[in-house]
C-alpha atoms as one frame of an Amber mdcrd trajectory, in Angstrom:
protein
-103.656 -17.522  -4.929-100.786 -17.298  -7.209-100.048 -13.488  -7.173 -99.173
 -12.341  -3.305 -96.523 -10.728  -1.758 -93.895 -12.693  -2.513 -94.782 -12.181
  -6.790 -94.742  -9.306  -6.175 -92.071  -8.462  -3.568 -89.411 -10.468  -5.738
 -91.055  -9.331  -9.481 -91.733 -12.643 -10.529 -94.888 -14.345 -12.290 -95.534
 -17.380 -10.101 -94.462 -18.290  -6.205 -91.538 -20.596  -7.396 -87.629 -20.205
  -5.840 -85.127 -22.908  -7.167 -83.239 -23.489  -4.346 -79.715 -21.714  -4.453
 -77.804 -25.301  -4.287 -74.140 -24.326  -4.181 -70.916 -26.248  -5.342 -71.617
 -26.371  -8.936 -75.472 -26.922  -9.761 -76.816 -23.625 -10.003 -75.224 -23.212
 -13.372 -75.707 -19.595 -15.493 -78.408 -21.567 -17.962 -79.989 -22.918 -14.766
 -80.823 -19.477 -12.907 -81.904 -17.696 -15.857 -84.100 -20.487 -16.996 -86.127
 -20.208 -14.228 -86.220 -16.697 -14.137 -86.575 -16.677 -17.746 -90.021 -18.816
 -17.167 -91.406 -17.092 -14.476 -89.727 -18.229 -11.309 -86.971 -16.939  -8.912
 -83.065 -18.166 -10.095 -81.195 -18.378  -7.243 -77.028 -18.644  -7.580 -76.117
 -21.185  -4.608 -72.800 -18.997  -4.181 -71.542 -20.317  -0.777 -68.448 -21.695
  -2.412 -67.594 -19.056  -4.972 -65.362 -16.312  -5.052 -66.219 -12.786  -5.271
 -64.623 -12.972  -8.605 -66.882 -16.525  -9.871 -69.969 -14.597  -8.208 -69.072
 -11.272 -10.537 -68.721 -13.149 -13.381 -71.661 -14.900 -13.243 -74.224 -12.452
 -12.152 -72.995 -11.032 -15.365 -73.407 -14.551 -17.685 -77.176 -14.148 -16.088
 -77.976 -10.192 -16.896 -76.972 -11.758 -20.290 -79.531 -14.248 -20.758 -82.600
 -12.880 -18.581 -83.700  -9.200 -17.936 -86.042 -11.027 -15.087 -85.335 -11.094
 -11.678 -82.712 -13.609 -10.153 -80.590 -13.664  -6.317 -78.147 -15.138  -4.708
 -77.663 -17.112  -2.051 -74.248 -16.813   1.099 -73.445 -18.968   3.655 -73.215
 -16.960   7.052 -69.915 -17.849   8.692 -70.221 -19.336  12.144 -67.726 -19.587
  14.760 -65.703 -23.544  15.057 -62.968 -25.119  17.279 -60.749 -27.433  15.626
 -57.359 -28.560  16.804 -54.542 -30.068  14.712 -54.712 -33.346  16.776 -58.413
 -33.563  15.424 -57.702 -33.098  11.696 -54.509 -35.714  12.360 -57.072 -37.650
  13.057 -59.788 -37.582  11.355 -57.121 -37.666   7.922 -56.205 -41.057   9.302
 -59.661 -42.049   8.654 -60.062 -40.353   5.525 -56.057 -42.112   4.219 -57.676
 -45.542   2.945 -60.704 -43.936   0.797 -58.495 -41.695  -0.561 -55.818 -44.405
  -1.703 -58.816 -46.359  -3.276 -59.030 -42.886  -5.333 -55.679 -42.547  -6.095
 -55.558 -39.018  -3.970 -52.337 -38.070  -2.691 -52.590 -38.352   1.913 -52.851
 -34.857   3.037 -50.500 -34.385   5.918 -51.087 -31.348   6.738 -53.601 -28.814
   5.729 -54.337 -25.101   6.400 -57.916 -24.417   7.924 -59.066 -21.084   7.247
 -59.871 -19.048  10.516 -63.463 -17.402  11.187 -61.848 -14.061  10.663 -60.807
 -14.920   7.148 -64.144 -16.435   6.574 -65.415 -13.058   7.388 -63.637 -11.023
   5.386 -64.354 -13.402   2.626 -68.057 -13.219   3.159 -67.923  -9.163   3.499
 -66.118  -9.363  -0.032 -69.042 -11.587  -1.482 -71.317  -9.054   0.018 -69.317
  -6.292  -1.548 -69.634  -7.855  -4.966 -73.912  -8.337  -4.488 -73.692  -4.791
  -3.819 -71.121  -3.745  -6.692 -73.498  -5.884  -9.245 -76.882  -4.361  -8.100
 -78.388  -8.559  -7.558 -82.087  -7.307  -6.511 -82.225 -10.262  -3.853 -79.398
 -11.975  -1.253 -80.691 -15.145   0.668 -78.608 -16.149   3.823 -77.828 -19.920
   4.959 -76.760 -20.963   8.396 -77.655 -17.938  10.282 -78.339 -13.773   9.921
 -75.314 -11.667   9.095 -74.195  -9.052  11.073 -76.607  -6.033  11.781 -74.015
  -3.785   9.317 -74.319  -6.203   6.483 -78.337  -5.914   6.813 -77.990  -1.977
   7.039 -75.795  -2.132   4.269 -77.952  -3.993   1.890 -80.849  -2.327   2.749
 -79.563   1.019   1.788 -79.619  -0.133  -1.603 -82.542  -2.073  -1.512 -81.576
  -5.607  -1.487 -84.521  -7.827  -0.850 -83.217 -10.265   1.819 -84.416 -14.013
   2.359 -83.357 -15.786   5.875 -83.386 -19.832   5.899 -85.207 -20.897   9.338
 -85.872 -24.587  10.209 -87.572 -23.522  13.890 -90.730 -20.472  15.062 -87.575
 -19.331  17.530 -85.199 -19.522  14.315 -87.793 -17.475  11.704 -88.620 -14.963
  15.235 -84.754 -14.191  15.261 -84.564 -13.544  11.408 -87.554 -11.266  11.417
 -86.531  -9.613  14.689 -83.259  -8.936  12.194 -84.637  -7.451   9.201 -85.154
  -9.888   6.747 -88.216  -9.190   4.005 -89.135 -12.694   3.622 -88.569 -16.109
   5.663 -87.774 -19.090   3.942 -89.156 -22.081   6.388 -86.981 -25.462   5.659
 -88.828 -28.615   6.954 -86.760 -32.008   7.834 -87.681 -33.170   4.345 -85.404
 -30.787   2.297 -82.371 -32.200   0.561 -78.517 -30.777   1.276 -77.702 -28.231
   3.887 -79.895 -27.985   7.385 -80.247 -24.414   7.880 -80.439 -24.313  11.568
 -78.401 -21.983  13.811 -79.678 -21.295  16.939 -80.948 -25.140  18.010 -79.015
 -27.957  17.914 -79.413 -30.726  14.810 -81.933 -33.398  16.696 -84.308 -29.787
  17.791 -84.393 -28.457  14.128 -85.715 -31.328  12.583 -89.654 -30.163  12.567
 -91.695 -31.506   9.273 -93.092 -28.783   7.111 -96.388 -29.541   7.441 -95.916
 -28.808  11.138 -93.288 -25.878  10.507 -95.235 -23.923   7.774 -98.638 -23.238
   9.868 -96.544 -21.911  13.573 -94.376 -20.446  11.867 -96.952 -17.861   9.668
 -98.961 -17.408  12.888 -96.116 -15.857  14.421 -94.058 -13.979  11.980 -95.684
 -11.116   9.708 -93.590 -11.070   7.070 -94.415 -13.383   4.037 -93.086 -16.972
   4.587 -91.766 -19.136   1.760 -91.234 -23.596   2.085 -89.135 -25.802   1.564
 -88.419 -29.430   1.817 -89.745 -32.381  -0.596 -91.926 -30.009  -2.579 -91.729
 -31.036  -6.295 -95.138 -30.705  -7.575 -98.535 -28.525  -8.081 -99.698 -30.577
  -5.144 -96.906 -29.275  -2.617 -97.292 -25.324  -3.820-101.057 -25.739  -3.217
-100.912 -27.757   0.446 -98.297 -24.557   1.185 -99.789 -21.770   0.303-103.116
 -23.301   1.881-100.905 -24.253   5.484 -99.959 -20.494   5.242 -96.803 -20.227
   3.068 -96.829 -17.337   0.022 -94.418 -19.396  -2.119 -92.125 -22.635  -2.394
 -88.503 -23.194  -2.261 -88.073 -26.393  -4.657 -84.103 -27.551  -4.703 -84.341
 -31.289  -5.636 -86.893 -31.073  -8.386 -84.731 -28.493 -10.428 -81.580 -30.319
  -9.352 -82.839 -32.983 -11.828 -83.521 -30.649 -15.011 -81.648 -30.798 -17.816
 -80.125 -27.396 -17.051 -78.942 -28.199 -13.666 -75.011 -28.534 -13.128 -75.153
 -31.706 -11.187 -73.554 -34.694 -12.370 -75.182 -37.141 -14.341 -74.477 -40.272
 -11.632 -76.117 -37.567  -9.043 -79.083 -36.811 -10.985 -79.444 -40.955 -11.587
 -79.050 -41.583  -7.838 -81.798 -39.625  -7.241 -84.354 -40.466 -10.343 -84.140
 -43.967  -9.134 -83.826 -43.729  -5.197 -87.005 -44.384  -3.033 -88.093 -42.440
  -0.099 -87.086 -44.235   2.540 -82.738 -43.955   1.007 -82.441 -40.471   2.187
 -80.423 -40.162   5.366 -78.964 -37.257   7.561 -75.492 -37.364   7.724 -72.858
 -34.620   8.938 -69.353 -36.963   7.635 -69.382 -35.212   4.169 -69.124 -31.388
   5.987 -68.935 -31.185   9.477 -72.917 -30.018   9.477 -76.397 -32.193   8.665
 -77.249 -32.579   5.553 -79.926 -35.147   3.543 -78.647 -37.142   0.831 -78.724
 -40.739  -1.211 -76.680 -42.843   1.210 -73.639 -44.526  -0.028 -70.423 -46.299
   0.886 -69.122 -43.133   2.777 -72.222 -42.533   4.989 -72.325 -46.096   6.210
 -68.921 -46.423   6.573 -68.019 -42.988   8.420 -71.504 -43.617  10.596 -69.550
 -44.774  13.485 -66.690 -41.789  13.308 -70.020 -39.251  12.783 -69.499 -37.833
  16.607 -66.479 -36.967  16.245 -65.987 -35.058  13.308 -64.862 -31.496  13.442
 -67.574 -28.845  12.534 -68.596 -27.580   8.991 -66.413 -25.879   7.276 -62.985
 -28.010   8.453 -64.986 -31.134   7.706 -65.926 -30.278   4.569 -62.700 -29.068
   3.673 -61.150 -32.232   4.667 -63.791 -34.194   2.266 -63.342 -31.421  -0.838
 -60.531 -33.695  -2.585 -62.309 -36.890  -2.183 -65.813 -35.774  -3.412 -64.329
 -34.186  -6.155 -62.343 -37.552  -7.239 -65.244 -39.459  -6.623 -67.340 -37.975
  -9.123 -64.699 -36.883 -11.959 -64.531 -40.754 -11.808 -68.326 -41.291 -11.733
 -68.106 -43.274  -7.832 -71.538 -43.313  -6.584 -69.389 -44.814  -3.271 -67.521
 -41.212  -1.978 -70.104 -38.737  -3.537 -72.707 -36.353  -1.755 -75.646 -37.172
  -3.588 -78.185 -34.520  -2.016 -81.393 -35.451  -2.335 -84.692 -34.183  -0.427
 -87.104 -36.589   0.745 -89.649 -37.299  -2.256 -87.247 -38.245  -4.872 -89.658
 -40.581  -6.349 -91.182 -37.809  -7.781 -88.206 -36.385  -9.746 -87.733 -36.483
 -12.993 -85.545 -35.514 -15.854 -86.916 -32.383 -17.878 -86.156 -28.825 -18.801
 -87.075 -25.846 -16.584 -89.649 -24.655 -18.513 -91.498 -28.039 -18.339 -91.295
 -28.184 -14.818 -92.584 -24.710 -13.932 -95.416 -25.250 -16.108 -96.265 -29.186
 -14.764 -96.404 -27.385 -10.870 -98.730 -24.278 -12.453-100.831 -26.539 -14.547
-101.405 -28.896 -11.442-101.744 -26.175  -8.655-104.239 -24.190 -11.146-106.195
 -27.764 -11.891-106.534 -28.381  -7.490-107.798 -24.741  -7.038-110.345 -25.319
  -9.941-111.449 -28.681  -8.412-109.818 -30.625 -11.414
């Protein structure tokens, strides 16, 4: 039950991916931990620079001779005009003040072109540093990127949060399909439905999504435990995608006030909100999320929003502000909990091995 494809695909000892979180979590001791102790590290490297993702893949090789990837965002296309930044900073001015951030009057919005090239040099990099497996967020790069990193046999991972979504990212090329459910925390995956379409529960996304895809299909979304690696493998799935439950490990990058959020939020405080980036995501809401609910519409598209937010998240938790930060959290954060990596992979082994024996 344990071994499959995917243990063996990726060259790892059990079916467990930490989630490539990006903007800081996926620290160096993080990903080789868990590669270290027989999972998948993933570097969340949709921020970085092909210089930051260089240097780390090499602070990794260091510490683990095990097999570790890394995850890029896949730019997308976006309107934004100035009137709608003007805007949109006019809303942002008062939270700011309260953080003693300078008002932005004007700011420079990178275009999709530059985003391109940018993502082409991150590719370049994966390439240059011979990472055995690249994971793609918010959509399937161009048909040249896949040919590229095939030709030196670069496992690839596509995110899908819809059958029509994991069709289109087998149809491309990709070795394995990671399924996201509604539950997960951060980033919705979706590109090819809108928000409200995408949100199918993983108990209902897992099962369609294996009957009609043959390559091997990994979940996520709320899994934390033995008990979600065995209902996902059983619904169909190979192997589990766990972001939250590692985001809470001693090893993770988050801050402290983030990792508290979630160890003592309930089920029911996890919202969807798109005011942080421009684009859905599930976190602990706060001050910001209430408050910006009503200017939610509006907003211009991820990445302009989230560039517009950058300075005020950052403040926010430098001076440990529950109020402006985006505490990501998936949906079963009562079942966090603070430990190292190698407790945690061997809690969800021990339990999943204790269900299949009828324990």
């Amino acid at each position: 039950m344990l071994n499959n494809e995917i243990t063996e695909l990726l060259k790892i000892k059990y079916p467990i991916i930490q989630a490539p979180m990006a903007g800081g979590i996926t620290t160096t001791e993080l990903v080789s931990e868990v590669s270290n102790y027989g999972g998948l590290g993933m570097i969340g490297a949709g921020y970085m620079t092909p210089i930051q993702i260089r240097t780390q893949i090499r602070e990794i090789k260091q510490l683990t001779s095990n097999s570790f990837g890394i995850n890029l965002f896949v730019p997308n296309e976006f309107d934004v005009t100035d009137q709608e930044v003007k805007s949109v900073n006019q809303i942002l001015r008062p939270i700011r003040e309260q953080l003693n951030l300078h008002p932005i009057d004007s700011l420079e919005i990178p275009t999709f072109n530059h985003l391109l090239e940018e993502f082409n040099e991150q590719i370049k990099t994966v390439i240059e540093e011979k990472v055995p497996i690249c994971s793609f967020t918010f959509g399937i790069p161009p048909r040249e990127v896949i040919h590229e990193l095939k030709q030196h046999h670069i496992i690839l991972m596509g995110t899908a949060t819809t059958v029509r979504e994991a069709l289109e990212n087998e149809k491309a090329g990709m070795d394995i399909i990671v399924v996201q459910g509604s539950e997960a925390g951060g980033h919705r995956g979706n590109f090819t439905q809108g928000y409200q379409e995408s949100l199918v529960g993983l108990m209902s996304l897992i099962p369609q999504v294996a009957d009609n895809v043959s390559i091997p299909v990994v979940s996520a979304g709320g899994i934390m435990d033995g008990r979600g690696l065995t209902a996902s493998i059983c619904l169909g799935a190979k192997g589990v995608q766990m972001g939250t439950a590692f985001l809470t490990c001693v090893e993770s990058g988050a801050n402290e006030l983030h990792k508290e959020e979630i160890l003592n939020a309930h089920e029911d405080q996890t919202v969807l909100t798109r005011s942080f980036s421009g684009k859905y995501a599930r976190g602990v809401k706060n001050k910001f999320i209430s408050e910006m609910l009503q200017n939610e519409a509006s907003l211009p598209d991820f990445p302009v929003q989230n560039i517009l937010t950058k300075g005020i998240r950052k403040a926010s938790s430098s001076q440990n502000n529950r109020d402006y930060m985006s505490l990501w959290s998936g949906q079963s954060p009562r079942l966090a909990k603070r430990q190292t990596v190698n407790a945690l992979i061997k809690g969800v082994i021990s339990e999943a091995n204790n269900i299949r024996n009828g324990k």
